[in-house]
C-alpha positions as CSV (number, residue, x, y, z in Angstrom):
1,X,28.0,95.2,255.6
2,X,31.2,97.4,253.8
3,X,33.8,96.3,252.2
4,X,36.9,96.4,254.6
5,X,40.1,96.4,253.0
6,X,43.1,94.7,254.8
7,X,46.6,92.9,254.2
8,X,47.3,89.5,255.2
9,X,51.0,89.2,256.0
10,X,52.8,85.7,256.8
11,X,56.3,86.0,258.6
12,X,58.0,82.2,259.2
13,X,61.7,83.5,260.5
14,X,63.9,81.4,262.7
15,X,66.3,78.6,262.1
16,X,63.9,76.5,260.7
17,X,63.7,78.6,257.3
18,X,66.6,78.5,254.5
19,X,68.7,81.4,256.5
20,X,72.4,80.8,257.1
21,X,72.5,82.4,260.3
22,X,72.9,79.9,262.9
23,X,72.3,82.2,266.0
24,X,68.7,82.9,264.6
25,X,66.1,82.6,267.4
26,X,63.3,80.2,266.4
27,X,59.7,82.5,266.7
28,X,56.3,80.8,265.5
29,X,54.9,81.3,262.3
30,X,52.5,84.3,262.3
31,X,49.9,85.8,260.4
32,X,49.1,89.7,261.0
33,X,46.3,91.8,259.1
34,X,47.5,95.0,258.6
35,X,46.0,98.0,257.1
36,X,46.7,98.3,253.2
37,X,49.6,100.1,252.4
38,X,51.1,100.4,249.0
39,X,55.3,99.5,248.5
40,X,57.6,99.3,251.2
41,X,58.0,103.0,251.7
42,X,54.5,103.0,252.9
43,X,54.4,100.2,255.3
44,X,57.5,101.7,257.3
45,X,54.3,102.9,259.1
46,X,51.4,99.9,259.0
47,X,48.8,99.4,261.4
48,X,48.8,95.7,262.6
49,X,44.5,95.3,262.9
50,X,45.2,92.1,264.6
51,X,46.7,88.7,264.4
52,X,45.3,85.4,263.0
53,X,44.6,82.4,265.9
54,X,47.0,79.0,264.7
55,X,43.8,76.4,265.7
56,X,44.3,74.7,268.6
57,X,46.8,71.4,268.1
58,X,48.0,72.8,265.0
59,X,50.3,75.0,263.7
60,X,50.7,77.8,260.6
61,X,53.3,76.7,257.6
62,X,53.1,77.8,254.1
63,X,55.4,76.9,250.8
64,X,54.5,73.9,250.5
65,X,51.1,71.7,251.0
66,X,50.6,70.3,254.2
67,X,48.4,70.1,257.7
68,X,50.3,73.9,258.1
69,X,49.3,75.0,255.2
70,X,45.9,73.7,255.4
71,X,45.3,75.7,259.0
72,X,46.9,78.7,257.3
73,X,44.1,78.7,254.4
74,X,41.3,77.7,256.9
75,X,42.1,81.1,258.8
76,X,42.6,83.4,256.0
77,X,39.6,82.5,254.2
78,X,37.2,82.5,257.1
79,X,38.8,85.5,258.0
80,X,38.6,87.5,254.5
81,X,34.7,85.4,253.7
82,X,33.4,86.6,257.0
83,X,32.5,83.0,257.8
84,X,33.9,83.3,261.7
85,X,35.4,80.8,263.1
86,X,37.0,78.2,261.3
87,X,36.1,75.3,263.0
88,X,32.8,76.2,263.6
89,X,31.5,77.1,260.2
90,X,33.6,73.9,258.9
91,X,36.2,75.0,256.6
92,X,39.4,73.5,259.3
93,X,39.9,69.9,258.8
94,X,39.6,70.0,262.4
95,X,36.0,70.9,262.5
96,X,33.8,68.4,263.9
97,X,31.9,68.5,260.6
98,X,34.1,69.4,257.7
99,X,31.9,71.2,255.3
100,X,32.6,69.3,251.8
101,X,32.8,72.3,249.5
102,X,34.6,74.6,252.3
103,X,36.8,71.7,252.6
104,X,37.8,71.5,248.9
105,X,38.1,75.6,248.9
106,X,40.7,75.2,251.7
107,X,42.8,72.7,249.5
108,X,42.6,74.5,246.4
109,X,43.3,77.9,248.3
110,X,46.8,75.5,249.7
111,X,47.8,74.6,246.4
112,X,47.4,77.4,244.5
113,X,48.1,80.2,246.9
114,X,49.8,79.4,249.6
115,X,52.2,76.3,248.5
116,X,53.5,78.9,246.1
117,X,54.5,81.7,249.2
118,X,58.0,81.8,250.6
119,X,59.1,82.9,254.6
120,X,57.9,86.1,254.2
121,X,54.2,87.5,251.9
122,X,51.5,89.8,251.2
123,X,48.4,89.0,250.3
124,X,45.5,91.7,250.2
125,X,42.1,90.5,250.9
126,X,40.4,91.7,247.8
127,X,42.9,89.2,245.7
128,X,41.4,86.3,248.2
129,X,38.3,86.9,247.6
130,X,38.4,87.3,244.3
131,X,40.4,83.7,243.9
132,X,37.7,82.6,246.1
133,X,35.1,84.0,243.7
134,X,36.3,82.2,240.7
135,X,36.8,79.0,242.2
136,X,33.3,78.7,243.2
137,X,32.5,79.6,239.5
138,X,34.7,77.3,238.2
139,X,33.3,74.7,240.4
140,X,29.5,75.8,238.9
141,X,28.4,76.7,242.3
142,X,26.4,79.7,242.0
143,X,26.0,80.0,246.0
144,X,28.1,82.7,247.1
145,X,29.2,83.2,250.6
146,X,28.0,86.7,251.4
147,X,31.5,88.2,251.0
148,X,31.5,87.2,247.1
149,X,29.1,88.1,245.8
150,X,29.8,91.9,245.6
151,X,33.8,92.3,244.8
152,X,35.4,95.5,246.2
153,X,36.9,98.0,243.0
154,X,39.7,96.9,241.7
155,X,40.8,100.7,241.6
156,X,40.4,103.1,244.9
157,X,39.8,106.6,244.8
158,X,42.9,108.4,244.4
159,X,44.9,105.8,242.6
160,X,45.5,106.1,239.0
């Protein structure tokens, strides 16, 4: 299987957020994959690929770590690993049967990544997998989901 690029963007706007505009309309927190684009010039003109499923009875969040946060992480990194659906191969705290090491990938992912993110980020899905990659080496677990264990270039043709 080859390497596909892609951009995870989170987008939490509404009156729920630190804005000072009262009239703001409340809108759900999403999370889009968009084609890779490079500074804000060039994503005037992004391709949205798709957007990312909140698990049923639960809901996206992010700055912080909570049951948000956690669904956020399951997504994205089922989503970037290839692993499918989050409840089914066990990485959502919602899955019948949590997988134990998925389970502490997910937390770690929350607390490192996405406690740290504010209303608005980007977050391409080499830089997951690589974070992925050296938390399972950290950990001393040699066995690699598929999607780890060939990392994309750091450099694409054309870039300097």
């Amino acid at each position: 299987m080859a390497y596909e690029d892609c951009t995870y963007h989170g987008i939490q706007v509404g009156p729920e957020t630190r804005s000072n505009d009262d009239d703001m309309e409340w809108r759900p927190v999403r999370i889009v994959v968009e084609t890779p684009e490079f500074g804000p010039t060039q994503r005037e003109t992004l391709t949205v690929l798709r957007e990312l499923t909140e698990p049923e009875g639960g809901e996206f969040d992010w700055g912080f770590n909570g049951t948000g946060t956690s669904n956020a992480a399951a997504v994205i990194l089922a989503d970037a690993l290839g692993l499918g659906d989050p409840e089914e191969c066990g990485i959502s705290f919602l899955s019948v049967e949590e997988d134990k090491t998925l389970g502490v990938l997910r937390e770690d992912f929350c607390d490192d990544v996405l406690s740290q993110c504010c209303d608005e980020w980007r977050l391409r899905r080499g830089a997951v997998l690589r974070w992925a990659r050296a938390w399972y080496l950290q950990q001393g677990n040699t066995d690699l989901p598929a999607a780890l264990q060939e990392l994309p270039p750091l450099w694409h043709e054309g870039r300097p």
